[in-house]
PDB file with SEQRES, HELIX, SHEET and CRYST1 records, atoms N, CA, C and O in Angstrom:
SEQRES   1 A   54  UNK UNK UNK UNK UNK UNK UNK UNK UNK UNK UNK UNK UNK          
SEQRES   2 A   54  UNK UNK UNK UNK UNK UNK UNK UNK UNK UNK UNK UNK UNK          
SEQRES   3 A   54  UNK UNK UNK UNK UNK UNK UNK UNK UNK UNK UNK UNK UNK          
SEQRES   4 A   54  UNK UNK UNK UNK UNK UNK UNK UNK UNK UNK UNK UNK UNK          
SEQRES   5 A   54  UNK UNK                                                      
HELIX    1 AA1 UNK A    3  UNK A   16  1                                  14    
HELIX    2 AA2 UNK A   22  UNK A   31  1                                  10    
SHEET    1 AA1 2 UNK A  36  UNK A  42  0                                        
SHEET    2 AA1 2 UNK A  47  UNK A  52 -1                                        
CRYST1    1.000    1.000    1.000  90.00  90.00  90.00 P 1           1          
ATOM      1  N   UNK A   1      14.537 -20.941  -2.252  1.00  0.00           N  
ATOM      2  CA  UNK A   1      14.462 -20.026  -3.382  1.00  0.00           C  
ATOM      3  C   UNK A   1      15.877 -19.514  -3.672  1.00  0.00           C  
ATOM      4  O   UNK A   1      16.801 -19.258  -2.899  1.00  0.00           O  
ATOM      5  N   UNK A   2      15.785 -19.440  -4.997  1.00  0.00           N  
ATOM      6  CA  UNK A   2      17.295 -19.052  -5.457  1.00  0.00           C  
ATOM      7  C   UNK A   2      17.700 -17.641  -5.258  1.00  0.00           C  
ATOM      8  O   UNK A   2      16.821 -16.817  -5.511  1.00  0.00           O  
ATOM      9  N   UNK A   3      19.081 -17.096  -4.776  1.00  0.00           N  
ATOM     10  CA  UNK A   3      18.842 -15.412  -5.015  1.00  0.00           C  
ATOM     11  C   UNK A   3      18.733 -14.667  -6.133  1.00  0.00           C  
ATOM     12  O   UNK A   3      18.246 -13.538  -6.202  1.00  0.00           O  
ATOM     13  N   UNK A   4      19.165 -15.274  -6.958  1.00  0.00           N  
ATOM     14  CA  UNK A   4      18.798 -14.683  -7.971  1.00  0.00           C  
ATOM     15  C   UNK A   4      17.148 -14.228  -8.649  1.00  0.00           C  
ATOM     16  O   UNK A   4      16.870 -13.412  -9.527  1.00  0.00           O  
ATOM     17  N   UNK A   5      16.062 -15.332  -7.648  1.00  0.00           N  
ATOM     18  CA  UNK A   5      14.658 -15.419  -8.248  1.00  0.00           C  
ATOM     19  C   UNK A   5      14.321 -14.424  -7.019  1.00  0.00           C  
ATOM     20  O   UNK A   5      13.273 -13.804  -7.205  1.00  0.00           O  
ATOM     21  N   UNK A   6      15.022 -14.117  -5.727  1.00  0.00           N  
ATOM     22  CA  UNK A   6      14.734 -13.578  -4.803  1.00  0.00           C  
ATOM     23  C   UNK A   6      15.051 -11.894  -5.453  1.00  0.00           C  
ATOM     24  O   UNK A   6      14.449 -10.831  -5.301  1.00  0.00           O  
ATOM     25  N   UNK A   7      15.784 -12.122  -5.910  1.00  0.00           N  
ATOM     26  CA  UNK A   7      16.046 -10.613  -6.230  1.00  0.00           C  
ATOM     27  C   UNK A   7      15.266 -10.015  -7.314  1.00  0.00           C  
ATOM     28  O   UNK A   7      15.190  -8.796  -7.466  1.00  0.00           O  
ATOM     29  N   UNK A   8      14.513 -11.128  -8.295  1.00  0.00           N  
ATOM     30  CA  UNK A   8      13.562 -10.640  -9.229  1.00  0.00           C  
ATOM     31  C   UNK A   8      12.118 -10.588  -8.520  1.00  0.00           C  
ATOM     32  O   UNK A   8      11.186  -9.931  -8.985  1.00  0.00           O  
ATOM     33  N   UNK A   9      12.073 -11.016  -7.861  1.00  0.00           N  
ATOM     34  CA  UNK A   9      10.916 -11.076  -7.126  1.00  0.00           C  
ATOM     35  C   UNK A   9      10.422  -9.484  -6.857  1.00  0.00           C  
ATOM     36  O   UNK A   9       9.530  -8.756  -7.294  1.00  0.00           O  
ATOM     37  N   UNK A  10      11.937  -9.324  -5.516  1.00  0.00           N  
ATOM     38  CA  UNK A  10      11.883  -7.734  -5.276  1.00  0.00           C  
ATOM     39  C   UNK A  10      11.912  -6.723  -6.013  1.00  0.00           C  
ATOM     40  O   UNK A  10      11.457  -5.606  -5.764  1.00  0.00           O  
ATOM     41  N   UNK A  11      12.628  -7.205  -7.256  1.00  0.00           N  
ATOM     42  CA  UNK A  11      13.056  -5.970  -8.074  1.00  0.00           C  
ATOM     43  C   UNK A  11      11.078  -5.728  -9.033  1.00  0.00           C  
ATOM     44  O   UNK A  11      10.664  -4.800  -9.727  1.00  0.00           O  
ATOM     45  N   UNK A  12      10.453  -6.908  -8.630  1.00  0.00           N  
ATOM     46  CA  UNK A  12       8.851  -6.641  -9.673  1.00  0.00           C  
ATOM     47  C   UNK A  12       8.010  -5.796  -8.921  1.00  0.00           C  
ATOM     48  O   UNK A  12       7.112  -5.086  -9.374  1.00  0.00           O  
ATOM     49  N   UNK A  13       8.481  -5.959  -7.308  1.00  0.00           N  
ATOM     50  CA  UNK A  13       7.860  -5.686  -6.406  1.00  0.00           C  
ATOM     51  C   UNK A  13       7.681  -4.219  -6.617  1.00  0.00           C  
ATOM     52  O   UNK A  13       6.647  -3.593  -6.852  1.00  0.00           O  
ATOM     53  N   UNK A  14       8.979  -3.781  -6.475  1.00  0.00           N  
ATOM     54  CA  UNK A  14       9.050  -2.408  -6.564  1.00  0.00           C  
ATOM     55  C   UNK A  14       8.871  -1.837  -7.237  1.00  0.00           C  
ATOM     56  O   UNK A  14       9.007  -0.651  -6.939  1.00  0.00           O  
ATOM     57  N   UNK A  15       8.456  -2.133  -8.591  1.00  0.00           N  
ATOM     58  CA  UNK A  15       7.879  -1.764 -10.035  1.00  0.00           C  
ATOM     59  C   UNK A  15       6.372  -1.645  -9.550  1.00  0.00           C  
ATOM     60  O   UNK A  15       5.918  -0.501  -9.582  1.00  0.00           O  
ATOM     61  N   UNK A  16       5.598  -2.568  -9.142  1.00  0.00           N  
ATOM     62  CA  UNK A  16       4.170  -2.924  -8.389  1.00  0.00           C  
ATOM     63  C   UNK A  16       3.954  -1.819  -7.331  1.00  0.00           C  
ATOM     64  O   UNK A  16       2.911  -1.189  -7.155  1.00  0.00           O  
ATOM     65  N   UNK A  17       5.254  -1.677  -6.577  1.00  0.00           N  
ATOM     66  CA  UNK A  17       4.601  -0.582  -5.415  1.00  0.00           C  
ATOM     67  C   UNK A  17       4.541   0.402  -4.951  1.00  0.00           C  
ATOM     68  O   UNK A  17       5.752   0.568  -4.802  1.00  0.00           O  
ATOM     69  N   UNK A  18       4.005   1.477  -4.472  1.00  0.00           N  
ATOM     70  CA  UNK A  18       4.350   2.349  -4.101  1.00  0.00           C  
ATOM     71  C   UNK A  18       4.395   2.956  -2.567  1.00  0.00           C  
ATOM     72  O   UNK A  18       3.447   3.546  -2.049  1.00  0.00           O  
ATOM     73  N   UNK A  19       5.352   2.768  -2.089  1.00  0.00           N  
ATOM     74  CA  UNK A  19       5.720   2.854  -0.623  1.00  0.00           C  
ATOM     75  C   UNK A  19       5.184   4.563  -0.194  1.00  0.00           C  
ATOM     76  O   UNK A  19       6.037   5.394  -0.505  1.00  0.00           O  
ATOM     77  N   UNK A  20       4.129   5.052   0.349  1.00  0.00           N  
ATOM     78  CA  UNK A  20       4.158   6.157   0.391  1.00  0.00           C  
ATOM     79  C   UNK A  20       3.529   6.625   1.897  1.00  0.00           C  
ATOM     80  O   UNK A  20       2.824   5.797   2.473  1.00  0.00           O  
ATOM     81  N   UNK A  21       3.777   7.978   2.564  1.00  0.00           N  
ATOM     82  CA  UNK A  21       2.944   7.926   4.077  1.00  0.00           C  
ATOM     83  C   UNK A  21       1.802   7.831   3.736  1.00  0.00           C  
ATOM     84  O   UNK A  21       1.194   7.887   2.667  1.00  0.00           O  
ATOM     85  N   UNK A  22       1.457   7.614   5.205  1.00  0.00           N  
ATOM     86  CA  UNK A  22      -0.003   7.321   5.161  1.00  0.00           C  
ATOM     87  C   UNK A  22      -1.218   8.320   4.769  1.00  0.00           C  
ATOM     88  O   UNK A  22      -2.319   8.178   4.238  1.00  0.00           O  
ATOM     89  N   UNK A  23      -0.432   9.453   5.322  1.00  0.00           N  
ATOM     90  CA  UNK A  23      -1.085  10.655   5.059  1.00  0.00           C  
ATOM     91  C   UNK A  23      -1.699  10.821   3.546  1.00  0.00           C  
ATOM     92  O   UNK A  23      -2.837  11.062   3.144  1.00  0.00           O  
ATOM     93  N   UNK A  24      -0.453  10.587   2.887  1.00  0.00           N  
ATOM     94  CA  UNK A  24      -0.394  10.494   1.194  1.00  0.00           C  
ATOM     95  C   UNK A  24      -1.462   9.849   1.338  1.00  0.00           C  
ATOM     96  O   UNK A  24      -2.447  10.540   1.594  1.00  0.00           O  
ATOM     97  N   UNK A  25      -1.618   8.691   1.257  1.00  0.00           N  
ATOM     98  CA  UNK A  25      -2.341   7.377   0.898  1.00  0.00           C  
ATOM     99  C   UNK A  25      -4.348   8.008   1.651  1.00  0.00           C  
ATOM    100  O   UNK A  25      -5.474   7.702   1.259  1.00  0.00           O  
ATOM    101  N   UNK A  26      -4.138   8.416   2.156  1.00  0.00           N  
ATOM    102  CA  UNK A  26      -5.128   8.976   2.710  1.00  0.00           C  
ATOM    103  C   UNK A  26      -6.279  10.011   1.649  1.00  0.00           C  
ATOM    104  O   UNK A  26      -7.453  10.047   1.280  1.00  0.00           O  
ATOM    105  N   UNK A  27      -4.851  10.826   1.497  1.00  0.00           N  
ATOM    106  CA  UNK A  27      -5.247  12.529   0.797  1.00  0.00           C  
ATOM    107  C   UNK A  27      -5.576  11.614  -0.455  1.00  0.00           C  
ATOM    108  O   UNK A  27      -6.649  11.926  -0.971  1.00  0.00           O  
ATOM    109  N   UNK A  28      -4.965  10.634  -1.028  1.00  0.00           N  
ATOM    110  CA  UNK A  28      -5.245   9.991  -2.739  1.00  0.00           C  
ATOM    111  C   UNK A  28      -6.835   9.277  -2.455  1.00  0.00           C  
ATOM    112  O   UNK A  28      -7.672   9.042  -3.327  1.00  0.00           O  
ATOM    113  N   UNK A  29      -6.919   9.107  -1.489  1.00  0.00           N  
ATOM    114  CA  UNK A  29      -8.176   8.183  -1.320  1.00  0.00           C  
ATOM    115  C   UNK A  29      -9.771   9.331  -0.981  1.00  0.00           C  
ATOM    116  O   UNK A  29     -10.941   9.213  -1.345  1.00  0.00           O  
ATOM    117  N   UNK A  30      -9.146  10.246  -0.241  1.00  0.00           N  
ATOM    118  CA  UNK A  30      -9.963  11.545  -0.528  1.00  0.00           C  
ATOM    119  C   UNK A  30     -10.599  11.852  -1.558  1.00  0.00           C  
ATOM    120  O   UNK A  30     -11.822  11.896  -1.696  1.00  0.00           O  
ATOM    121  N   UNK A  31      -9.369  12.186  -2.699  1.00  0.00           N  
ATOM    122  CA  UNK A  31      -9.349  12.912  -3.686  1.00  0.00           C  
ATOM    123  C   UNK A  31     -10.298  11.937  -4.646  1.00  0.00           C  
ATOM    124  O   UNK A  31     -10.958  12.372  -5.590  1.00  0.00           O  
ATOM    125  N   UNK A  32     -10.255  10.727  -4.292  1.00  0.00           N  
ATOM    126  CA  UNK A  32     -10.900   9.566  -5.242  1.00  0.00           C  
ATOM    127  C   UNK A  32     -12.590   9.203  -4.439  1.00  0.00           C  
ATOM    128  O   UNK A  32     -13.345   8.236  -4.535  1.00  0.00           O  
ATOM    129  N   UNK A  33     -12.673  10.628  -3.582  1.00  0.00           N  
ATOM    130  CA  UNK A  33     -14.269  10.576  -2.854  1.00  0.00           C  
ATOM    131  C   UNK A  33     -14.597   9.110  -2.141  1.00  0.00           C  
ATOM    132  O   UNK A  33     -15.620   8.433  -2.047  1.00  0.00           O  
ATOM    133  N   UNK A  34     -13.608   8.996  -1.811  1.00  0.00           N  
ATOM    134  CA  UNK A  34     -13.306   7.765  -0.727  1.00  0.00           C  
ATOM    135  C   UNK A  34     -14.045   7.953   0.775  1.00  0.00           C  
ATOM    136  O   UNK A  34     -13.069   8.050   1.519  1.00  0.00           O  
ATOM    137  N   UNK A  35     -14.803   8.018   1.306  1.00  0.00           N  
ATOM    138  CA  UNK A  35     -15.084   8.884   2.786  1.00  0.00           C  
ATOM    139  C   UNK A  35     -14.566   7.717   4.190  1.00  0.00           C  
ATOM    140  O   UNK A  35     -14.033   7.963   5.271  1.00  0.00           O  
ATOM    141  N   UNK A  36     -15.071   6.253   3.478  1.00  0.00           N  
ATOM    142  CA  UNK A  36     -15.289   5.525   4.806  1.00  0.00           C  
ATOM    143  C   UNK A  36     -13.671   4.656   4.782  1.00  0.00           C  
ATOM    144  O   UNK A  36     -13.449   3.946   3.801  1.00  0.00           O  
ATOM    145  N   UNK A  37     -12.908   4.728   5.571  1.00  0.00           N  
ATOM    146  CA  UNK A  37     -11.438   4.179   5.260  1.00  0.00           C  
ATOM    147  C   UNK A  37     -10.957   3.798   6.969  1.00  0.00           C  
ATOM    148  O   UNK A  37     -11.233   4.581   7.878  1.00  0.00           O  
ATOM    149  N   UNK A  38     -10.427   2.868   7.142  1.00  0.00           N  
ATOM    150  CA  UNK A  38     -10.447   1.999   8.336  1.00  0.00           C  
ATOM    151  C   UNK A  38      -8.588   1.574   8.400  1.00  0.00           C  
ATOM    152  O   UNK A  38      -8.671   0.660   7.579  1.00  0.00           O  
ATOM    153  N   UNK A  39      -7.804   1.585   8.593  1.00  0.00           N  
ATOM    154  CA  UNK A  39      -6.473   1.448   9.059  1.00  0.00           C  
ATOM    155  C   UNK A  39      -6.353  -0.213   9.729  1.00  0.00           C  
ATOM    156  O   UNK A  39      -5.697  -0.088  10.763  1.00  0.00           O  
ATOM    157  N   UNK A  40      -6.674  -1.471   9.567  1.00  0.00           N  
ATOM    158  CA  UNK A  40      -7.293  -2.516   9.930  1.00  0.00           C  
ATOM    159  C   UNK A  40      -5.661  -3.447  10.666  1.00  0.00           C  
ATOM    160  O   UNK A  40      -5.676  -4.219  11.625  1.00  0.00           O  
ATOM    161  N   UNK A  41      -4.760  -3.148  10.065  1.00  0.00           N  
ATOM    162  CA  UNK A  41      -3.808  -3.862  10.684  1.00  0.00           C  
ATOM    163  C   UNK A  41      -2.517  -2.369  10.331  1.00  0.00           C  
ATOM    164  O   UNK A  41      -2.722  -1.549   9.436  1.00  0.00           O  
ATOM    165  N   UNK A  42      -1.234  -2.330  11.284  1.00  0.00           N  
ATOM    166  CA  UNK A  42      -0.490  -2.094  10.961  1.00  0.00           C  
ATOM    167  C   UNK A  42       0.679  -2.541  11.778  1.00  0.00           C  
ATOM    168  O   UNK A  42       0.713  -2.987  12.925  1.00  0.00           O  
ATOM    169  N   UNK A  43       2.098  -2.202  10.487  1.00  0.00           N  
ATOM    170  CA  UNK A  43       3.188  -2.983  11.507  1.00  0.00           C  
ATOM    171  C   UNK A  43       4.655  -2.737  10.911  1.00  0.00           C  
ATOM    172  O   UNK A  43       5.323  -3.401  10.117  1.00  0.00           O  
ATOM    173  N   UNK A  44       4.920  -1.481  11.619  1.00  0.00           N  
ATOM    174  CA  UNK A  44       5.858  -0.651  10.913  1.00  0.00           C  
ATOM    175  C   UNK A  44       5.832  -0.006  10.030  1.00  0.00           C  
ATOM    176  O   UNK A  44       5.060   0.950  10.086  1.00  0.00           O  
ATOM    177  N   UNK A  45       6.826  -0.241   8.521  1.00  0.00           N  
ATOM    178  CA  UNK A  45       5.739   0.585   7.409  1.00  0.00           C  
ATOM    179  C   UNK A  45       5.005   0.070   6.477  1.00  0.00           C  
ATOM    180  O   UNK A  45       4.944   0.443   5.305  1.00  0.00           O  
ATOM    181  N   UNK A  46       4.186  -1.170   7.202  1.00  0.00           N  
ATOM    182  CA  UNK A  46       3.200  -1.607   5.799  1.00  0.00           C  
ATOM    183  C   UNK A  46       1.811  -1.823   7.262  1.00  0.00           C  
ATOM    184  O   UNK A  46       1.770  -2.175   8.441  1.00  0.00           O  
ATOM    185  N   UNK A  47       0.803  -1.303   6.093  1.00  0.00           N  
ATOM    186  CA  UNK A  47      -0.527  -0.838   6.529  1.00  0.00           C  
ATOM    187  C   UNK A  47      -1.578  -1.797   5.610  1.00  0.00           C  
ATOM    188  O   UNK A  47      -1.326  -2.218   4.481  1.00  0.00           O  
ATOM    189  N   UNK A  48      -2.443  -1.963   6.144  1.00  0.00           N  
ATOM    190  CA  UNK A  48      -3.759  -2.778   5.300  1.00  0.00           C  
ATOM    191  C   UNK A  48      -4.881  -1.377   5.590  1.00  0.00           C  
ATOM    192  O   UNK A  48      -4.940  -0.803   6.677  1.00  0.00           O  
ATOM    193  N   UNK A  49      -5.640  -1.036   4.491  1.00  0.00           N  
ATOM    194  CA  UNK A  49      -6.535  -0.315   4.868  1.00  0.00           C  
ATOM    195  C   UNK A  49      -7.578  -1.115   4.414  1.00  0.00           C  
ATOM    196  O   UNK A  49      -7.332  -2.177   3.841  1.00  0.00           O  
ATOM    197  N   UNK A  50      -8.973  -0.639   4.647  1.00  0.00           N  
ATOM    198  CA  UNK A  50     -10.209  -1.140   4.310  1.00  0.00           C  
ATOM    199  C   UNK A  50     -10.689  -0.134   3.616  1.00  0.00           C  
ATOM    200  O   UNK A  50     -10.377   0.755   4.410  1.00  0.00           O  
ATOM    201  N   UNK A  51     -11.507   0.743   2.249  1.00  0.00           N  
ATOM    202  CA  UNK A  51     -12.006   1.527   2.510  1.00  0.00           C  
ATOM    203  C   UNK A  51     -13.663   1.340   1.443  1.00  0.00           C  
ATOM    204  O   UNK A  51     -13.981   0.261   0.944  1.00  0.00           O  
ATOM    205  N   UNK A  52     -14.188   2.146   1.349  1.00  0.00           N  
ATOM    206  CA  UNK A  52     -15.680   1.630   0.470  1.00  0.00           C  
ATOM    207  C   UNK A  52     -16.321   3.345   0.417  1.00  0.00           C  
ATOM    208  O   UNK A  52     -16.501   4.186   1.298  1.00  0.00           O  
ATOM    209  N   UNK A  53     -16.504   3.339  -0.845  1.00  0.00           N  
ATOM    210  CA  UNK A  53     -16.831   4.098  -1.665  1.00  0.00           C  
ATOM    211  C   UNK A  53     -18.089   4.517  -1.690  1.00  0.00           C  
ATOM    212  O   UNK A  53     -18.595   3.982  -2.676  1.00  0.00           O  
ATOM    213  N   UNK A  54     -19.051   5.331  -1.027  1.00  0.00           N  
ATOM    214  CA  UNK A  54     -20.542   5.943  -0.947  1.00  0.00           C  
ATOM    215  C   UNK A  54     -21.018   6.136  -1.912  1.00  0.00           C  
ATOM    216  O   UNK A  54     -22.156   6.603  -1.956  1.00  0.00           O  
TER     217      UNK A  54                                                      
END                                                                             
């Protein structure tokens, strides 16, 4: 891959994401009456959650 396509890649990425604690990510999933939420892999600072909606 070219760097230049490497660097658009990242630069969409970061438009796409929002890097935030977990805590955050938690309290937003609350607030969205989220109850059942599972932490399924983690590994440094990127997290997979599971969560499902009652």
């Amino acid at each position: 891959m070219a760097e230049a396509q490497h660097a658009e890649i990242l630069k969409r990425r970061d438009t796409l994401d929002r890097n935030e604690k977990l805590s955050v990510q938690l309290r937003w999933l609350a607030e969205a009456r989220v109850a059942d939420v599972d932490v399924v892999f983690r590994n440094r600072t990127f997290i997979v959650t599971v969560a499902r909606k009652g």
